[in-house]
C-alpha positions as CSV (number, residue, x, y, z in Angstrom):
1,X,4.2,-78.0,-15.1
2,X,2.9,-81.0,-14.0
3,X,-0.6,-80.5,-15.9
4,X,-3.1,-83.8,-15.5
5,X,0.0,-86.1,-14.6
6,X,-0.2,-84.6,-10.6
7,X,-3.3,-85.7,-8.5
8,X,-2.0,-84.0,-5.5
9,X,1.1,-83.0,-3.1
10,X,1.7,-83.7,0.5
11,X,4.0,-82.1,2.8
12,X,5.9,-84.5,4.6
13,X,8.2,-85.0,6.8
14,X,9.8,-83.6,10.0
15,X,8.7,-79.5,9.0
16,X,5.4,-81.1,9.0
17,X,4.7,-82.0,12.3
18,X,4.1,-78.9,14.7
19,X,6.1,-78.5,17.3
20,X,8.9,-80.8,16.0
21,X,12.5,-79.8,15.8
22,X,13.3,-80.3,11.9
23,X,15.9,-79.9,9.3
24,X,15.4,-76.6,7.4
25,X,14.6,-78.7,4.5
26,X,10.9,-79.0,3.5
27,X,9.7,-82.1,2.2
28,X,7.0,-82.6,-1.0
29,X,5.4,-85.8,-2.2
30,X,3.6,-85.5,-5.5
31,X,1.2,-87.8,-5.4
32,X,0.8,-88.8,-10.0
33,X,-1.4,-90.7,-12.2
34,X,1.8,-92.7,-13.4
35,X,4.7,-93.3,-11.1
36,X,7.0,-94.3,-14.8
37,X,6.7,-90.6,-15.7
38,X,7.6,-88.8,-12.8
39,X,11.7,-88.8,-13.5
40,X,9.9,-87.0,-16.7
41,X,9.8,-83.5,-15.0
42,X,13.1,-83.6,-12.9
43,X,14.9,-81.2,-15.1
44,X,12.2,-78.7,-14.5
45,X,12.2,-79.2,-10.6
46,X,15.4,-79.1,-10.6
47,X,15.5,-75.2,-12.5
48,X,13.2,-74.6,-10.1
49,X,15.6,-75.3,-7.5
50,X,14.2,-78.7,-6.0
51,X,16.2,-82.1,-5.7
52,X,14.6,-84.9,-7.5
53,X,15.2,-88.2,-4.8
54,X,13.2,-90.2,-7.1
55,X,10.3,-92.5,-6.6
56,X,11.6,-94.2,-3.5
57,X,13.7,-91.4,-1.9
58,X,17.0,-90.8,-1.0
59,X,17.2,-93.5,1.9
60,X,16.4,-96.1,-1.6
61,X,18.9,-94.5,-3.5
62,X,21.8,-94.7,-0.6
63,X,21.0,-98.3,0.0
């Protein structure tokens, strides 16, 4: 999906510290060649079943 835009993807945080009590929620960070075209690919995250927080996450968005 992502093709040449994605460089990489991290998994971040709480579930990715061992040991760690942690939501059951498991957090990604794509790490692209752009940033501007990241919202490009919600819609297909989102039929995949993920929720798009956007380039500065949800803590941004509730602020």
């Amino acid at each position: 999906m992502f093709a040449d835009a994605l460089i990489d993807i991290h998994h971040i945080g709480s579930t990715s510290v061992p040991g760690l009590k942690a939501k059951p929620i498991i957090d990604t960070m794509p790490v692209v060649r752009n940033i501007e075209v990241i919202d490009d690919f919600n819609a297909q995250m989102t039929e995949l079943g993920y929720e798009c927080m956007g380039k500065f996450g949800e803590w941004y968005s509730n602020h």
